[in-house]
C-alpha positions as CSV (number, residue, x, y, z in Angstrom):
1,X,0.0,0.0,0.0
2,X,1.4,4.1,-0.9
3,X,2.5,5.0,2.3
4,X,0.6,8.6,4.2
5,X,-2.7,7.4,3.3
6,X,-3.5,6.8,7.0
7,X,-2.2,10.2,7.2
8,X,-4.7,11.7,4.9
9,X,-8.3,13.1,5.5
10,X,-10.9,13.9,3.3
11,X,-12.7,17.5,4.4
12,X,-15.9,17.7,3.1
13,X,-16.9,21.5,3.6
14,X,-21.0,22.1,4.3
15,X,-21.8,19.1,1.7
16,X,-25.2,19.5,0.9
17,X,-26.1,16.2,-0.4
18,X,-26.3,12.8,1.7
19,X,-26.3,11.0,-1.5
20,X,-22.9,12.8,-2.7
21,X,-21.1,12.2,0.7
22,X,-21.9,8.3,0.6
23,X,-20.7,8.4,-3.0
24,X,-17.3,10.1,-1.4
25,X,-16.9,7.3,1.1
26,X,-16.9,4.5,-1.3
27,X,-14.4,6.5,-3.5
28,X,-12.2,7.1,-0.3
29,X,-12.5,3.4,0.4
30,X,-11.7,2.3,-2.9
31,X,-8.1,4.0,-2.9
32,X,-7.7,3.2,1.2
33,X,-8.2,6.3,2.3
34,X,-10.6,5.8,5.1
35,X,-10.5,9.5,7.4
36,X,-13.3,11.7,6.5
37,X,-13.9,15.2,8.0
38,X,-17.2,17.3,7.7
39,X,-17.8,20.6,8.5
40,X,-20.6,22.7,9.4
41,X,-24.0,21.8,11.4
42,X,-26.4,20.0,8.8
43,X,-28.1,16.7,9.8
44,X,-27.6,13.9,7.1
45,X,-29.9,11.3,5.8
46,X,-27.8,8.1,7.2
47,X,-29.7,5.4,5.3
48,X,-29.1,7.8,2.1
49,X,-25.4,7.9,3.0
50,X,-25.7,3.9,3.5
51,X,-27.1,3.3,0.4
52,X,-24.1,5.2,-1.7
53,X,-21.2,4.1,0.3
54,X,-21.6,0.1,-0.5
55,X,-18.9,-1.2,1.9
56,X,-17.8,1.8,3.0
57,X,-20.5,3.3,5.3
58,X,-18.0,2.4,8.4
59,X,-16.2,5.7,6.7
60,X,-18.8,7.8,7.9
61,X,-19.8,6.4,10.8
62,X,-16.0,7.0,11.7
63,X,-15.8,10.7,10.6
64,X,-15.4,13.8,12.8
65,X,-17.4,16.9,12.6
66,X,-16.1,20.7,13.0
67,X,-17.8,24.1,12.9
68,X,-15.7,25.1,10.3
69,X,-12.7,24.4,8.1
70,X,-10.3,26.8,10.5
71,X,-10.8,24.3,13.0
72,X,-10.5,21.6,10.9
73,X,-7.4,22.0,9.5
74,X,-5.7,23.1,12.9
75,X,-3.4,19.7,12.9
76,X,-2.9,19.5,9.3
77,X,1.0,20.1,8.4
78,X,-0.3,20.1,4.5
79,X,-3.9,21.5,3.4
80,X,-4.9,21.2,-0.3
81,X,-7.9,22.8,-1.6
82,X,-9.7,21.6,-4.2
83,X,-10.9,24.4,-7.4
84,X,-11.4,25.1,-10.7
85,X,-10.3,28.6,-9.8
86,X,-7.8,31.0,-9.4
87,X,-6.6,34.4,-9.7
88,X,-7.6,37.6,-7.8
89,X,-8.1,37.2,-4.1
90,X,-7.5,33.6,-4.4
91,X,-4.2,31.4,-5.2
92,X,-2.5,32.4,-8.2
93,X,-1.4,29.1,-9.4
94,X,-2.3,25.4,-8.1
95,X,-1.4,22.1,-8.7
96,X,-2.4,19.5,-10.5
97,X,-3.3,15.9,-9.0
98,X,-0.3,14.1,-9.8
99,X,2.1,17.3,-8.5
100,X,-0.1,17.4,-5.1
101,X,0.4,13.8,-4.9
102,X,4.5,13.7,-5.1
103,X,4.3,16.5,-2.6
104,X,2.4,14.0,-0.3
105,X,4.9,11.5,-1.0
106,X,7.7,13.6,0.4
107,X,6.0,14.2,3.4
108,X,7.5,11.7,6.0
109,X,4.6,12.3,9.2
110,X,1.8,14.6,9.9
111,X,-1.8,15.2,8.9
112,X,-2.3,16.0,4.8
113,X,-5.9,17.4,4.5
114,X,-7.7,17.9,1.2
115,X,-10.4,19.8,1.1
116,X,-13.3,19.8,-1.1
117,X,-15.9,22.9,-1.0
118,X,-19.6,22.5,-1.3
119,X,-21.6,20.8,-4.4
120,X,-23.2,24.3,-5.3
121,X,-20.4,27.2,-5.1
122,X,-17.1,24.8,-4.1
123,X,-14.8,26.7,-1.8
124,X,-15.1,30.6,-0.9
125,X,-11.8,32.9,-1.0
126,X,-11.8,33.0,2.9
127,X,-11.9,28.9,2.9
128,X,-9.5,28.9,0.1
129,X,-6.9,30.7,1.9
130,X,-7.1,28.5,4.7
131,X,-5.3,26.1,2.5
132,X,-1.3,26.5,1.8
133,X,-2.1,25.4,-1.8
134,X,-4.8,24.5,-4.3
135,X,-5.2,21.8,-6.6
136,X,-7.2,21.3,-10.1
137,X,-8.5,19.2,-12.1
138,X,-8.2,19.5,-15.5
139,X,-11.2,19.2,-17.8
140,X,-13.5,20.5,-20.8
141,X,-14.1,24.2,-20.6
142,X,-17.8,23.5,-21.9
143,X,-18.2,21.4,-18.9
144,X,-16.0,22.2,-16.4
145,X,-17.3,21.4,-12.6
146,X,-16.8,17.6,-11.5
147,X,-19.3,15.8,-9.6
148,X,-18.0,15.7,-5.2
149,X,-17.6,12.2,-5.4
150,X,-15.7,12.5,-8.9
151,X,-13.2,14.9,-7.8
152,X,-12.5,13.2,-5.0
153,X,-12.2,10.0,-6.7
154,X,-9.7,11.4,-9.2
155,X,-7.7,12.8,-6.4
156,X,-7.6,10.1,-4.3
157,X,-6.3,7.4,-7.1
158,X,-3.8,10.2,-8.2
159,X,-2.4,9.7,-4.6
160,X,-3.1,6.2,-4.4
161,X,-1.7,5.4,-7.7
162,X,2.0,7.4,-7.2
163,X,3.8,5.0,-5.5
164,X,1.4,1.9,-5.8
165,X,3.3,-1.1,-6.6
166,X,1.2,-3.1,-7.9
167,X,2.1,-7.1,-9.4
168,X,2.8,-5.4,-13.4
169,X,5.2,-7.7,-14.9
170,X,9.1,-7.4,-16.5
171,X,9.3,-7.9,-20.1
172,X,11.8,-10.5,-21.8
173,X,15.3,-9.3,-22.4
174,X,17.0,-9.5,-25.8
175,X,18.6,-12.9,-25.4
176,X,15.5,-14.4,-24.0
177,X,14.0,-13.1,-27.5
178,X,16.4,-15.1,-29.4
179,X,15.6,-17.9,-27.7
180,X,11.6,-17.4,-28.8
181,X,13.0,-16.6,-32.5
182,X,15.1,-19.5,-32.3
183,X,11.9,-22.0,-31.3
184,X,9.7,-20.3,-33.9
185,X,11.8,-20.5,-36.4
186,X,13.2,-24.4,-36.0
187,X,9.3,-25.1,-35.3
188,X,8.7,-23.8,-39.0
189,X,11.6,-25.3,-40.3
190,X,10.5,-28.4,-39.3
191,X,8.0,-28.4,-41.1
192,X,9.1,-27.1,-44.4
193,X,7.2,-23.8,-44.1
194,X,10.5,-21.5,-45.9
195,X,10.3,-20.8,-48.7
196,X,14.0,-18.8,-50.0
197,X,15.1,-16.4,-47.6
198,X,11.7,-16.0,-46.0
199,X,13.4,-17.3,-42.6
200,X,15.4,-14.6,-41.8
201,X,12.9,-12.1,-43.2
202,X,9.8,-14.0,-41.0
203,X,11.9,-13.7,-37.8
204,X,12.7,-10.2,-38.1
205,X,9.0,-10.0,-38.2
206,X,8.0,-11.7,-34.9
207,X,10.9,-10.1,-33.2
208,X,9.5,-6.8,-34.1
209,X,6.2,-7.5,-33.2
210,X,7.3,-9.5,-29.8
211,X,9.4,-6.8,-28.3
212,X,7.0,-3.7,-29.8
213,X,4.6,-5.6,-27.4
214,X,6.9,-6.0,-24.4
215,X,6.2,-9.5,-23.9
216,X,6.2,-11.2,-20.3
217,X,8.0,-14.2,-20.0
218,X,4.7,-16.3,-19.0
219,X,3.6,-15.4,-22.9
220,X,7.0,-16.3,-24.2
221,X,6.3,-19.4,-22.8
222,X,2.9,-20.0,-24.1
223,X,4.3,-18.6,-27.4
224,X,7.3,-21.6,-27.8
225,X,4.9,-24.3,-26.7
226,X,2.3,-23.3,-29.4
227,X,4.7,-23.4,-32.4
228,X,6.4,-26.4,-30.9
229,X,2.9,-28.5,-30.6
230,X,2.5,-27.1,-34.4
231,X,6.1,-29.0,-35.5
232,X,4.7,-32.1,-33.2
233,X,1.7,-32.5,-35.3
234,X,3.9,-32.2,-38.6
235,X,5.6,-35.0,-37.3
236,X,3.1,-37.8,-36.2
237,X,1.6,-37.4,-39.7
């Protein structure tokens, strides 16, 4: 697992929607993230919440509550708010997802919050400034304004996602390739498939292809034992 998630909370400023803030805790849980923060006084519709979260209701049931987003943000040694604007009277520049999340990356301890303002009119310049930076998402200038739950989703992967390891897999080296060219090309020898210098010009081909691709070494496998079952059917006939 990306190391600071545990450090990381989700501020949810004034949501308006139950729906919207069970939607947020099932994109929290789905990247590990699992401290949520609401501000403000309103009184939520917990089966609504219930019903959006899936398995991750126990996020909300867990959450803290604050008057405000001053208050909030007290412990925090990073605060990130989340806009699609800048300029005048707010912060001039912000970050993108994946810059906020190597800055999280290089944080050794403390609490990171990101705060996301309400559905209707997102953060004001007083909540913004709260924050030491703000971050953006990019997207269509006919269309602008993400969804809560989206932003937070693509937020929260961006974070998740910068030093995931996950299982990926290590393409064959250049010798190993040989190998495969080797196998194909005794296979088709085998059975009198060339035809003049097709050989040469056939395994050129595959090679190309092969590493192009970036094979794994389970496929080089698979690969070798298909043409060699083709040259073993040549043979018992």
């Amino acid at each position: 697992m990306p190391k600071n998630l545990n450090n990381i909370q989700i501020v949810l400023v004034e949501p308006q929607s139950s729906a919207n803030i069970g939607a947020v805790c099932r994109a929290m849980g789905t990247m590990g993230i699992t401290r949520l923060v609401i501000t403000g006084n309103a009184i939520y519709n917990t089966a609504r919440i219930k019903d959006l979260a899936i398995h991750s209701f126990d996020i909300y049931k867990n959450s803290k509550r604050f008057k405000n987003l001053k208050t909030a943000l007290e412990n925090s040694v990073l605060s990130a708010g989340a806009t699609r604007r800048t300029g005048k009277k707010r912060k001039y520049i912000s970050v993108y997802p994946e810059e906020l999340s190597k800055k999280i990356d290089s944080i050794e301890s403390g609490e990171i919050s990101i705060v996301f303002g309400r559905e209707s009119s997102g953060l004001t310049v007083e909540e913004l400034a709260e924050c030491n930076i703000a971050v953006t998402i990019p997207s269509s200038p006919d269309s602008p304004s993400l969804n809560l739950a989206q932003a937070v989703q693509v937020i929260t992967y961006s974070i998740f996602r910068s030093n995931f390891e996950g299982k990926g897999y290590k393409p064959v080296n250049s010798k190993r390739m040989d190998q495969i060219m080797g196998t194909i090309t005794e296979s088709l020898e085998s059975i009198d498939f060339f035809k003049k210098n097709e050989k040469t010009e056939l395994e050129h081909f595959f090679s190309d292809i092969f590493s192009r691709a970036g094979i794994s070494q389970t496929e080089s496998l698979r690969i070798e034992k298909t043409f060699l079952k083709i040259s073993g059917i040549k043979k018992k006939n």
